[in-house]
BANU-895269 format. One record per residue: x, y negated, z negated of N, C-alpha, C in turn; residue number from 1; residue in one letter. Coordinates in steps of 0.2 Angstrom, whole numbers, plus 5000, padded with zeros to 4 digits. Atoms other than C-alpha are relative to their C-alpha. Layout:
<node><n_px>X</n_px><n_py>Y</n_py><n_pz>Z</n_pz><ca_px>X</ca_px><ca_py>Y</ca_py><ca_pz>Z</ca_pz><c_px>X</c_px><c_py>Y</c_py><c_pz>Z</c_pz><seq>NUM</seq><type>a</type></node>
...
END
This chain:
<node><n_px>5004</n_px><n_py>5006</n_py><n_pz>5000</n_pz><ca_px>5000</ca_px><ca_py>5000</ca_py><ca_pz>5000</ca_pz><c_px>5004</c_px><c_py>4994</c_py><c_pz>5000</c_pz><seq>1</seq><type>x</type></node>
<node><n_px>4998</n_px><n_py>5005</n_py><n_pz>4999</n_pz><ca_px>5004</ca_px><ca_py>4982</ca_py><ca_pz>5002</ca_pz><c_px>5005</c_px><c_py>4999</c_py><c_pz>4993</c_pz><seq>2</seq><type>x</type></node>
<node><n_px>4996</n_px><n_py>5001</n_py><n_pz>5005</n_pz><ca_px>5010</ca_px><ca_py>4980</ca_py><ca_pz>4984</ca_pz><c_px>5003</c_px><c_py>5006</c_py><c_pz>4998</c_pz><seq>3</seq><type>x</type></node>
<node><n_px>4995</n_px><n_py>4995</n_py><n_pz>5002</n_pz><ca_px>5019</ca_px><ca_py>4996</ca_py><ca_pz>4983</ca_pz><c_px>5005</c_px><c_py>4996</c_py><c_pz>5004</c_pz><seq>4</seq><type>x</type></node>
<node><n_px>4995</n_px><n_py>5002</n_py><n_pz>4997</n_pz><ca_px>5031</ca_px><ca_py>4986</ca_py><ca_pz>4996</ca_pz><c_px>5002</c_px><c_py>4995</c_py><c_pz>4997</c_pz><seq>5</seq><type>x</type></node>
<node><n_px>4998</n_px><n_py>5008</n_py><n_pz>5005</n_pz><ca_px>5030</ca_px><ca_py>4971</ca_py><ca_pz>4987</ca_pz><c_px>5005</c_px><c_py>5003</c_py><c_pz>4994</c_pz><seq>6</seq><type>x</type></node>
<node><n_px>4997</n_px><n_py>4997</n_py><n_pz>5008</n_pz><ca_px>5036</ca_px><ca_py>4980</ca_py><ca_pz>4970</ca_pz><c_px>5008</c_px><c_py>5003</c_py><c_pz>5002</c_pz><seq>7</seq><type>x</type></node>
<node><n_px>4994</n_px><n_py>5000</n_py><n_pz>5000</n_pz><ca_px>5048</ca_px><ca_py>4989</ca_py><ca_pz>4979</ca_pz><c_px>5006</c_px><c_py>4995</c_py><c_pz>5002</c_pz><seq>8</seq><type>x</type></node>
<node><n_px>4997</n_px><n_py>5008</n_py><n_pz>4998</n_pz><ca_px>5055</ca_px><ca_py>4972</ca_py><ca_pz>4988</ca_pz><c_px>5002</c_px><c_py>4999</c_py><c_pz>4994</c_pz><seq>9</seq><type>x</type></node>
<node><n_px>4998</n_px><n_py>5003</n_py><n_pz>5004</n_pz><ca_px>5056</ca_px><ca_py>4966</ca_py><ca_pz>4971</ca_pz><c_px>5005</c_px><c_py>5005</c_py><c_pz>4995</c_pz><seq>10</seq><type>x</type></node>
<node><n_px>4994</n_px><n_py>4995</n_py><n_pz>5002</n_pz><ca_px>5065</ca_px><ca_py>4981</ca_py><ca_pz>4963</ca_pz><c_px>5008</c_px><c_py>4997</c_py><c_pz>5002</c_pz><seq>11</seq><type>x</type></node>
<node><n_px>4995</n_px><n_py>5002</n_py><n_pz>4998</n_pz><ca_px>5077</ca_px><ca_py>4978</ca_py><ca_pz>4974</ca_pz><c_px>5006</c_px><c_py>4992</c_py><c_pz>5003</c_pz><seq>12</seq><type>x</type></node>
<node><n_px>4995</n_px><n_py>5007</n_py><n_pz>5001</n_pz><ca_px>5080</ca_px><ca_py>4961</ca_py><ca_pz>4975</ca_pz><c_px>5004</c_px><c_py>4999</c_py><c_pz>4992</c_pz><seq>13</seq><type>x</type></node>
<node><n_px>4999</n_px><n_py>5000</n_py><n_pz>5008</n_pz><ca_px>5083</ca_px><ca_py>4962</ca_py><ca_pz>4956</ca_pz><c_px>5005</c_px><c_py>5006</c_py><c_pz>5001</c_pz><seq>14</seq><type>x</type></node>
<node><n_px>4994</n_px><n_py>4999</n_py><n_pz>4999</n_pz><ca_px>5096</ca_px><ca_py>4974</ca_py><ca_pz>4958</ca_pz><c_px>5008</c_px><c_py>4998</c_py><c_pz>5006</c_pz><seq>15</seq><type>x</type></node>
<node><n_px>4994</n_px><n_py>5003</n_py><n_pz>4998</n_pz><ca_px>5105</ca_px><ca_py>4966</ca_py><ca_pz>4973</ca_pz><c_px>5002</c_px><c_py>4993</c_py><c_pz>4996</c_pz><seq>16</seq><type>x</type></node>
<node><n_px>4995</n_px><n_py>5005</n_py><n_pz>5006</n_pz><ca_px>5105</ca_px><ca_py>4949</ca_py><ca_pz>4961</ca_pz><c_px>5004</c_px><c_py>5002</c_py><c_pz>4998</c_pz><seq>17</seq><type>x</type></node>
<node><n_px>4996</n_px><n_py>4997</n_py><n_pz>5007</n_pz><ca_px>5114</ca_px><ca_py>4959</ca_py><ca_pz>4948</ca_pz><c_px>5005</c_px><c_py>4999</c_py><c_pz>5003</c_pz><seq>18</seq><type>x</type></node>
<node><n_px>4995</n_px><n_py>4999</n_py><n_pz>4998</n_pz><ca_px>5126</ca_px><ca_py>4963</ca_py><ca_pz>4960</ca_pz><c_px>5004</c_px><c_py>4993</c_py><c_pz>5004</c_pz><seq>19</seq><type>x</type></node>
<node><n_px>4996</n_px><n_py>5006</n_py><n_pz>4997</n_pz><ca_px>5129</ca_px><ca_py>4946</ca_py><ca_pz>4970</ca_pz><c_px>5000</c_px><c_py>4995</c_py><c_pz>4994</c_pz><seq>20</seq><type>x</type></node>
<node><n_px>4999</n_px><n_py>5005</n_py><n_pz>5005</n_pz><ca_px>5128</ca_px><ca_py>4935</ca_py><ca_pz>4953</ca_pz><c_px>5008</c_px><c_py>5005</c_py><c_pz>4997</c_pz><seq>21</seq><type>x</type></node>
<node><n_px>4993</n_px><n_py>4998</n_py><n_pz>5004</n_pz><ca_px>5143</ca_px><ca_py>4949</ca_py><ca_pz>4947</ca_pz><c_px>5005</c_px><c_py>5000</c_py><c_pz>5007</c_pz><seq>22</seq><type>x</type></node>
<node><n_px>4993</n_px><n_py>5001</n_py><n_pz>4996</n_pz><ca_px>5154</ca_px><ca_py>4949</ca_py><ca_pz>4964</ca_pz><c_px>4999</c_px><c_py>4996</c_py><c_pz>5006</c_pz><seq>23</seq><type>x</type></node>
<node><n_px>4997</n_px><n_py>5006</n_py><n_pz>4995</n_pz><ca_px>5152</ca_px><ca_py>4934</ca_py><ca_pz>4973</ca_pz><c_px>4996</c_px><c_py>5003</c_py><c_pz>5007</c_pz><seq>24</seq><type>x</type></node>
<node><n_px>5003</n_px><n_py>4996</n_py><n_pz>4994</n_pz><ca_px>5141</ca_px><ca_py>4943</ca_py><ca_pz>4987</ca_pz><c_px>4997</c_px><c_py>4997</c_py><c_pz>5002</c_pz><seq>25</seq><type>x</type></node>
<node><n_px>5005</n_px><n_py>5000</n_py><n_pz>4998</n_pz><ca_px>5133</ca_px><ca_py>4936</ca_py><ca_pz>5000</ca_pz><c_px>4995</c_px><c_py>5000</c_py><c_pz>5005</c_pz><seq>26</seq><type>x</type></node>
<node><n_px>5003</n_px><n_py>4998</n_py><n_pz>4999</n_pz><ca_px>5125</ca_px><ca_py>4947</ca_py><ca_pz>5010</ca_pz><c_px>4999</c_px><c_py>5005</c_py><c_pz>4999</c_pz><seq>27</seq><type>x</type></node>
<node><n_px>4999</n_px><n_py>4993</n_py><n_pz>5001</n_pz><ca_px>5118</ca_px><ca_py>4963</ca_py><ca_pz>5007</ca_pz><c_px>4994</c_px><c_py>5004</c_py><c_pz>5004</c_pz><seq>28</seq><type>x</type></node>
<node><n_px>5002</n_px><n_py>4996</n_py><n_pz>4995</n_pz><ca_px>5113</ca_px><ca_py>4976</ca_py><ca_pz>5019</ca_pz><c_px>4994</c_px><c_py>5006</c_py><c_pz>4998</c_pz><seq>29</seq><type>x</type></node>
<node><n_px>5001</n_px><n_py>4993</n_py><n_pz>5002</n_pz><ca_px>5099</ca_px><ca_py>4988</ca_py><ca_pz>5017</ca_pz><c_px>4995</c_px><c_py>5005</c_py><c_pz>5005</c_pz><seq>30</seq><type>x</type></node>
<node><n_px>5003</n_px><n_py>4996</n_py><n_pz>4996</n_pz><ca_px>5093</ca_px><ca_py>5004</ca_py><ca_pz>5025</ca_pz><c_px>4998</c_px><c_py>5006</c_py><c_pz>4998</c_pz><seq>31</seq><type>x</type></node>
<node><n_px>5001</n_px><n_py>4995</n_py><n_pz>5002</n_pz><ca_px>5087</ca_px><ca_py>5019</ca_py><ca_pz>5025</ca_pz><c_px>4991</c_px><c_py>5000</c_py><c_pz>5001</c_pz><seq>32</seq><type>x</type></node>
<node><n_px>5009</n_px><n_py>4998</n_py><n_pz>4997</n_pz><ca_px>5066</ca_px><ca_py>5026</ca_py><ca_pz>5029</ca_pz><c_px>4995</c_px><c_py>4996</c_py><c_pz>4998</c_pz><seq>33</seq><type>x</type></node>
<node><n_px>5005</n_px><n_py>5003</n_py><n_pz>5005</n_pz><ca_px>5057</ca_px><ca_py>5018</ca_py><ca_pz>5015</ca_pz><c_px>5002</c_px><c_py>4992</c_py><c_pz>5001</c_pz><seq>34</seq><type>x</type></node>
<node><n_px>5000</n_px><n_py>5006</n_py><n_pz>4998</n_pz><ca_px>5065</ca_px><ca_py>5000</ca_py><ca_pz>5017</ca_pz><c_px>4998</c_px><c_py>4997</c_py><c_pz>5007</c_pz><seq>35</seq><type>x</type></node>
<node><n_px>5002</n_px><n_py>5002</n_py><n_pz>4992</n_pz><ca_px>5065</ca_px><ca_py>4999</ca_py><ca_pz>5037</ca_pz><c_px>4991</c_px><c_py>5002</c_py><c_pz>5000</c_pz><seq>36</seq><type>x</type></node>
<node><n_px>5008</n_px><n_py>4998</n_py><n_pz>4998</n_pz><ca_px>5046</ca_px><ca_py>5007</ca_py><ca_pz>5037</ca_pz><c_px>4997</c_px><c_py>4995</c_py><c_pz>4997</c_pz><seq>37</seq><type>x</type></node>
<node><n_px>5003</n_px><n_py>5006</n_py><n_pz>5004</n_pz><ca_px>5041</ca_px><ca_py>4993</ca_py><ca_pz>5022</ca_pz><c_px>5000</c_px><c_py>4995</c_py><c_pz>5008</c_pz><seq>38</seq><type>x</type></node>
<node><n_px>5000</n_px><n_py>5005</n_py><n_pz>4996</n_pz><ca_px>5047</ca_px><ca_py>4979</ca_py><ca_pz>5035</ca_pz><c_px>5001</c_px><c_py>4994</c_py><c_pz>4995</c_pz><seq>39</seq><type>x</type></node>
<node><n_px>4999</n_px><n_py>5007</n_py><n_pz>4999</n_pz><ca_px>5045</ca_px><ca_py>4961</ca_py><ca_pz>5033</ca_pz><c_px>4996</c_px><c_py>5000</c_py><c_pz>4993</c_pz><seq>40</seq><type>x</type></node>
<node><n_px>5002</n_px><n_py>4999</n_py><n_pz>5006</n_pz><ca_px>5035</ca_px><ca_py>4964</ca_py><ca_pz>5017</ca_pz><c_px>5003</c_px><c_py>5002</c_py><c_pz>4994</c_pz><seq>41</seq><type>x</type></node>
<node><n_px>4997</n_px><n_py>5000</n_py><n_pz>5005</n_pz><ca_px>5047</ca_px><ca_py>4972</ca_py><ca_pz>5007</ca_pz><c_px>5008</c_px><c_py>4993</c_py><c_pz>5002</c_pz><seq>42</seq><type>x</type></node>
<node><n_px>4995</n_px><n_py>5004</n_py><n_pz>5000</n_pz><ca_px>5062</ca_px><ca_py>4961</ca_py><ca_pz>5014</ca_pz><c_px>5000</c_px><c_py>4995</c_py><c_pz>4998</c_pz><seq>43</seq><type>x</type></node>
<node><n_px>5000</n_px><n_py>5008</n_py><n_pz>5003</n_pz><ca_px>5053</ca_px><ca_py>4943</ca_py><ca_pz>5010</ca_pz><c_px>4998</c_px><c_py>5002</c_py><c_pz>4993</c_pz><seq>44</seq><type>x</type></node>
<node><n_px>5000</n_px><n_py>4997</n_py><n_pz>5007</n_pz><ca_px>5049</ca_px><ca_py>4951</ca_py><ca_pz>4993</ca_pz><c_px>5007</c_px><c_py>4999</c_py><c_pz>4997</c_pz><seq>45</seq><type>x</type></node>
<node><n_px>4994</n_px><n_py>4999</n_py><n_pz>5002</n_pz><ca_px>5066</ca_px><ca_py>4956</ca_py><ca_pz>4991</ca_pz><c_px>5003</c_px><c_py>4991</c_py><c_pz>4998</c_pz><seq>46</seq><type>x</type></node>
<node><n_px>4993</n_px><n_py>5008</n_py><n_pz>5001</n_pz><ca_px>5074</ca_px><ca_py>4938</ca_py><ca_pz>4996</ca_pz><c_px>4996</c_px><c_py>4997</c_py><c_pz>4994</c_pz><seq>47</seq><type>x</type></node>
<node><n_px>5005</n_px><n_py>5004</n_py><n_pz>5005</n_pz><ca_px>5060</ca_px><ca_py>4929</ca_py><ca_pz>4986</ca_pz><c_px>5004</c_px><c_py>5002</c_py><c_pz>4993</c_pz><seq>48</seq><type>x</type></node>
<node><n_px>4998</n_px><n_py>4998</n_py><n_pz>5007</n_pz><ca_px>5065</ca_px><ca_py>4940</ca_py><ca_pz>4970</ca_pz><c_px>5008</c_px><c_py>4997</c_py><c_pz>4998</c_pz><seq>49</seq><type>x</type></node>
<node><n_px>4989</n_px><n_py>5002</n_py><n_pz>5000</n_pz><ca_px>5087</ca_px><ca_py>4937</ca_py><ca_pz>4975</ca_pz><c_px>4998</c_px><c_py>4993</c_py><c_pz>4999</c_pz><seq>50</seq><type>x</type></node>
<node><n_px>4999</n_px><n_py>5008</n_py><n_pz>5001</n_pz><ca_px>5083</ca_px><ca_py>4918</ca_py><ca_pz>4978</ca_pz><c_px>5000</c_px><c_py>4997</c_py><c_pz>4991</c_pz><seq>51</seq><type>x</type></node>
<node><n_px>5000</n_px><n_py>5002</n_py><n_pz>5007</n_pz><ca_px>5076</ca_px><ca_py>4917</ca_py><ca_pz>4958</ca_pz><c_px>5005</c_px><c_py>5002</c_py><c_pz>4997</c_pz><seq>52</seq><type>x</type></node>
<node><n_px>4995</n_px><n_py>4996</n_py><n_pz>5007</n_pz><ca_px>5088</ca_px><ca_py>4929</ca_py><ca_pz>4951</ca_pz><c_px>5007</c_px><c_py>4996</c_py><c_pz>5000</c_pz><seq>53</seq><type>x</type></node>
<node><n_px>4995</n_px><n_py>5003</n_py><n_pz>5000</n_pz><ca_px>5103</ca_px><ca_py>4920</ca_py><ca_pz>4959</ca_pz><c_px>5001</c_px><c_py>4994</c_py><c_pz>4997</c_pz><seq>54</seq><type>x</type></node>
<node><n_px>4998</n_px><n_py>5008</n_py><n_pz>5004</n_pz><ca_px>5108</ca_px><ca_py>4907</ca_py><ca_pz>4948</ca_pz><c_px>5005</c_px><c_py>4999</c_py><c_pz>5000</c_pz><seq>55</seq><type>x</type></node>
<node><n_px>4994</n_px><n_py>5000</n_py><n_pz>5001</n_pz><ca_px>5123</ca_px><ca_py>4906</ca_py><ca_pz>4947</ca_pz><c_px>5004</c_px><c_py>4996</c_py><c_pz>5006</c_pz><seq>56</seq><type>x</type></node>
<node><n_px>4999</n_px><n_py>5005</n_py><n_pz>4995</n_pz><ca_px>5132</ca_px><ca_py>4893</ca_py><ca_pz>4959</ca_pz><c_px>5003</c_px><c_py>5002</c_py><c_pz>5006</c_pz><seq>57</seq><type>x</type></node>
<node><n_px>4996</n_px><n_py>4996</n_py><n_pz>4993</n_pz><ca_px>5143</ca_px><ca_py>4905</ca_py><ca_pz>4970</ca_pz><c_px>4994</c_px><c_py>5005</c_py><c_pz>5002</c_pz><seq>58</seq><type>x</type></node>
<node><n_px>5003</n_px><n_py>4995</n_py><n_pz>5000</n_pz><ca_px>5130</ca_px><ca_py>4917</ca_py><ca_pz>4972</ca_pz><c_px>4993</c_px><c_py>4997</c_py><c_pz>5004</c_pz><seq>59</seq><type>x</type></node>
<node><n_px>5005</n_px><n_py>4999</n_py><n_pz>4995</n_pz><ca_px>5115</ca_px><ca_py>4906</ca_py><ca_pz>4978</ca_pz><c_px>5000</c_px><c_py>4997</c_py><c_pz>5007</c_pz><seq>60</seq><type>x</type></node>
<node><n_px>4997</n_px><n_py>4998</n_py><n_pz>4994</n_pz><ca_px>5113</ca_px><ca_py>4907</ca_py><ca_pz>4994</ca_pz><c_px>4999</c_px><c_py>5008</c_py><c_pz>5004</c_pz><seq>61</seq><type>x</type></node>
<node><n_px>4999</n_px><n_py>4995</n_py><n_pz>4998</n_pz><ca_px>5114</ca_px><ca_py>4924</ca_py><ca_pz>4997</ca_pz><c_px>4994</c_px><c_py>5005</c_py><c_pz>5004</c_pz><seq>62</seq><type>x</type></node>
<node><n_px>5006</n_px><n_py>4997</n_py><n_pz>4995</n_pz><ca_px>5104</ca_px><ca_py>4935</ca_py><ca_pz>5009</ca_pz><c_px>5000</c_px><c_py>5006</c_py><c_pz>5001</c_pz><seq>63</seq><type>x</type></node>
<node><n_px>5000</n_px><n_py>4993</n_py><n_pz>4998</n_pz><ca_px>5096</ca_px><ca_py>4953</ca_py><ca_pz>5012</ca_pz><c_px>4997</c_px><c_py>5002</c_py><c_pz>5005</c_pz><seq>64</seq><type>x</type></node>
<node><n_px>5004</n_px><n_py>5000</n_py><n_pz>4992</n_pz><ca_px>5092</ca_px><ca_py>4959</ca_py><ca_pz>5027</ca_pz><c_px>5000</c_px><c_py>5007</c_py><c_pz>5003</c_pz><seq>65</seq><type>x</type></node>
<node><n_px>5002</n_px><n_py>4991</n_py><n_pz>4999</n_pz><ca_px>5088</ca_px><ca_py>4977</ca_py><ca_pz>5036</ca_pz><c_px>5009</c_px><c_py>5001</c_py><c_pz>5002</c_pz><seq>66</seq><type>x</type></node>
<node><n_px>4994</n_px><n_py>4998</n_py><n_pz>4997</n_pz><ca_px>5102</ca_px><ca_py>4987</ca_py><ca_pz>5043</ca_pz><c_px>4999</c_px><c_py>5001</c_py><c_pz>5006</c_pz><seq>67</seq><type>x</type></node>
<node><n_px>5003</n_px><n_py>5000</n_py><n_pz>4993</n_pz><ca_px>5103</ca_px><ca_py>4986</ca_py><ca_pz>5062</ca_pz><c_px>5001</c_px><c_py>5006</c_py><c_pz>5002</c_pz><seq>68</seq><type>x</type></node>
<node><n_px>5002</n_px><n_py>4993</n_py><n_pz>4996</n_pz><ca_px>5107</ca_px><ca_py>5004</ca_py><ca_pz>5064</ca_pz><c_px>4995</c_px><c_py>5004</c_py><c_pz>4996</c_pz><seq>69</seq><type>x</type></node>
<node><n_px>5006</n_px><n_py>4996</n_py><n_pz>5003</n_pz><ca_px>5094</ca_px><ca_py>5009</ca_py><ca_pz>5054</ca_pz><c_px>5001</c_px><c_py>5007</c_py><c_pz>4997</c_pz><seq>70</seq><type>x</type></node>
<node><n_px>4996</n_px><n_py>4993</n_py><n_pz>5006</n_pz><ca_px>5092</ca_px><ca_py>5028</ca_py><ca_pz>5048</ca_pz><c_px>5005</c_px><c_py>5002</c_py><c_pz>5004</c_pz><seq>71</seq><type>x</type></node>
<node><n_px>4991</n_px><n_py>4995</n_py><n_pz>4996</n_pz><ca_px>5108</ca_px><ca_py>5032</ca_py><ca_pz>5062</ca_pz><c_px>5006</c_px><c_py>4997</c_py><c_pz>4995</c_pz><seq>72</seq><type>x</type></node>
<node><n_px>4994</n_px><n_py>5004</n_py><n_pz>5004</n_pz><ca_px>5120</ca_px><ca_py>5020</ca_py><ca_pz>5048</ca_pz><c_px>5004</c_px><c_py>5006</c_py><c_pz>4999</c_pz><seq>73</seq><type>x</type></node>
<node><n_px>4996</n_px><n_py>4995</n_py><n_pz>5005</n_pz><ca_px>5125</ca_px><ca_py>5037</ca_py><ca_pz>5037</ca_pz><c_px>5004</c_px><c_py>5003</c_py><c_pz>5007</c_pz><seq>74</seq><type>x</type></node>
<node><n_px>4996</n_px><n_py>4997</n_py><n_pz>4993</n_pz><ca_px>5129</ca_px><ca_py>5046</ca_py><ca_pz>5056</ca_pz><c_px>5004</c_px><c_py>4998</c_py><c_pz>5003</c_pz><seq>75</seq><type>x</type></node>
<node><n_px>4998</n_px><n_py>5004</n_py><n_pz>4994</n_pz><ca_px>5136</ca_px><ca_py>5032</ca_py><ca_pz>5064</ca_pz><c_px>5007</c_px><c_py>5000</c_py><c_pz>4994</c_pz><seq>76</seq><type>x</type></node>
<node><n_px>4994</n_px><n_py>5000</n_py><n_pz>5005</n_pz><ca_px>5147</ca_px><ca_py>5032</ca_py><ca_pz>5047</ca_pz><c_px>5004</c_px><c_py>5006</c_py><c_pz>4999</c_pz><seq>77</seq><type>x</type></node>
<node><n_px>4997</n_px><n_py>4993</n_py><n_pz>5000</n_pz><ca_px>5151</ca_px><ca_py>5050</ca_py><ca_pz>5047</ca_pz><c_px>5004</c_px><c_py>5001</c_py><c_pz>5004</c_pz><seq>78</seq><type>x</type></node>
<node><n_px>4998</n_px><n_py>4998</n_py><n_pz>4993</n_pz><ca_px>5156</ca_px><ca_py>5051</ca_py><ca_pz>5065</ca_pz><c_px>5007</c_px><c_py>4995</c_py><c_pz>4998</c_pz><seq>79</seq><type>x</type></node>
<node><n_px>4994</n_px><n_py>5004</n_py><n_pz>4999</n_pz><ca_px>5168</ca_px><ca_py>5035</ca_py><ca_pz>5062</ca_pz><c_px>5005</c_px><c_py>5004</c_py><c_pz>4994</c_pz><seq>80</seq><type>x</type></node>
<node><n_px>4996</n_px><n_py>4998</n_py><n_pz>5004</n_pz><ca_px>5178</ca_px><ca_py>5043</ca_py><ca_pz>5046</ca_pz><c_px>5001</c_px><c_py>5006</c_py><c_pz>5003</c_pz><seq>81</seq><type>x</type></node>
<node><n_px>4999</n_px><n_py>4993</n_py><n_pz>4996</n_pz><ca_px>5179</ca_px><ca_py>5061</ca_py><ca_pz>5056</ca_pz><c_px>5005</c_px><c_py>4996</c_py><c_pz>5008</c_pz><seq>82</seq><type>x</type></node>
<node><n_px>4996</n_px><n_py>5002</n_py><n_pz>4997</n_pz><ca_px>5186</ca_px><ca_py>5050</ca_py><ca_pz>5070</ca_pz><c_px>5007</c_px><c_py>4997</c_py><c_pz>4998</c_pz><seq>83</seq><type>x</type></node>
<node><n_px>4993</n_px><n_py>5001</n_py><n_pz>5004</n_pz><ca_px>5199</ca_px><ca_py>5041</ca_py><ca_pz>5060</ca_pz><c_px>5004</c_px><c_py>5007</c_py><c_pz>4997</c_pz><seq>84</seq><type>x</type></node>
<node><n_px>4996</n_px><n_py>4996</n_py><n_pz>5001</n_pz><ca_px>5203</ca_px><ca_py>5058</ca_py><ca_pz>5053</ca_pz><c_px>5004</c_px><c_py>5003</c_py><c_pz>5007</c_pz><seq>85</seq><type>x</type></node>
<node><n_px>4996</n_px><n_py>4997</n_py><n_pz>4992</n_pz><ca_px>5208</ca_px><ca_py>5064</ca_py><ca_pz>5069</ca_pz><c_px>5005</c_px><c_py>4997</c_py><c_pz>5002</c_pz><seq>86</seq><type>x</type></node>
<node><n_px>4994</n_px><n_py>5003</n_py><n_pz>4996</n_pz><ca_px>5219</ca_px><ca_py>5050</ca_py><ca_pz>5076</ca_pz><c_px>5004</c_px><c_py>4999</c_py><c_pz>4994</c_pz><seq>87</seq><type>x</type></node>
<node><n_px>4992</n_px><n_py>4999</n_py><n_pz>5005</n_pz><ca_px>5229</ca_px><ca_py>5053</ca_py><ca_pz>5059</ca_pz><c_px>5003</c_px><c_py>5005</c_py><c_pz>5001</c_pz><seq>88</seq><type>x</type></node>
<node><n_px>4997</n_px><n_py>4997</n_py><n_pz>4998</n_pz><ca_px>5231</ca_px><ca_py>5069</ca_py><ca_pz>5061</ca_pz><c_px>5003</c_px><c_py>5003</c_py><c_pz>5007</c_pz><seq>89</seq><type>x</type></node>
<node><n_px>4994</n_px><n_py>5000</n_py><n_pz>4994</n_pz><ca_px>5238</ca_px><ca_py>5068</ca_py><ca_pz>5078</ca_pz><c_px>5005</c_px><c_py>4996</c_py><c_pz>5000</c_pz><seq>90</seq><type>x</type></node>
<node><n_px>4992</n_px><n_py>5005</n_py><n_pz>5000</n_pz><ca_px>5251</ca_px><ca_py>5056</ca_py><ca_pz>5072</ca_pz><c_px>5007</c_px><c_py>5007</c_py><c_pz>5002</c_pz><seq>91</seq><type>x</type></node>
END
């Protein structure tokens, strides 16, 4: 439902807070079924949530936003650590 994407929007803005008030982050990627499927209802949730939480002077500012490879991220990351294994061990 609309407020299940809102709630978890706001989950997760409140935990990316945490993290760009403790390291200076500012942006943070996110991906995976349940946030790409929510869409624009959990992501303006999300930001709405970050813009409050960031307080802190280096931190606001910061922005969330989908991942553009969507659910291929973990693959597309799997495939690149399995290629760099390879052109080391052909040194």
């Amino acid at each position: 439902t609309y407020e299940t994407m809102q709630r978890a929007g706001r989950l997760v803005g409140r935990g990316v807070a945490s993290v760009c008030n403790l390291l200076d982050l500012k942006l943070a990627v996110v991906g995976g079924s349940v946030a790409i499927g929510f869409g624009a209802t959990f992501f303006n949730s999300a930001q709405r949530t970050l813009d409050e939480l960031c307080g802190i002077e280096f931190a606001k500012g910061a922005r969330i936003g989908p991942a553009r490879l969507a659910d291929n991220g973990p693959l597309v990351g799997a495939a690149a650590v399995g290629w760099r294994g390879l052109n080391r061990s052909n040194r």
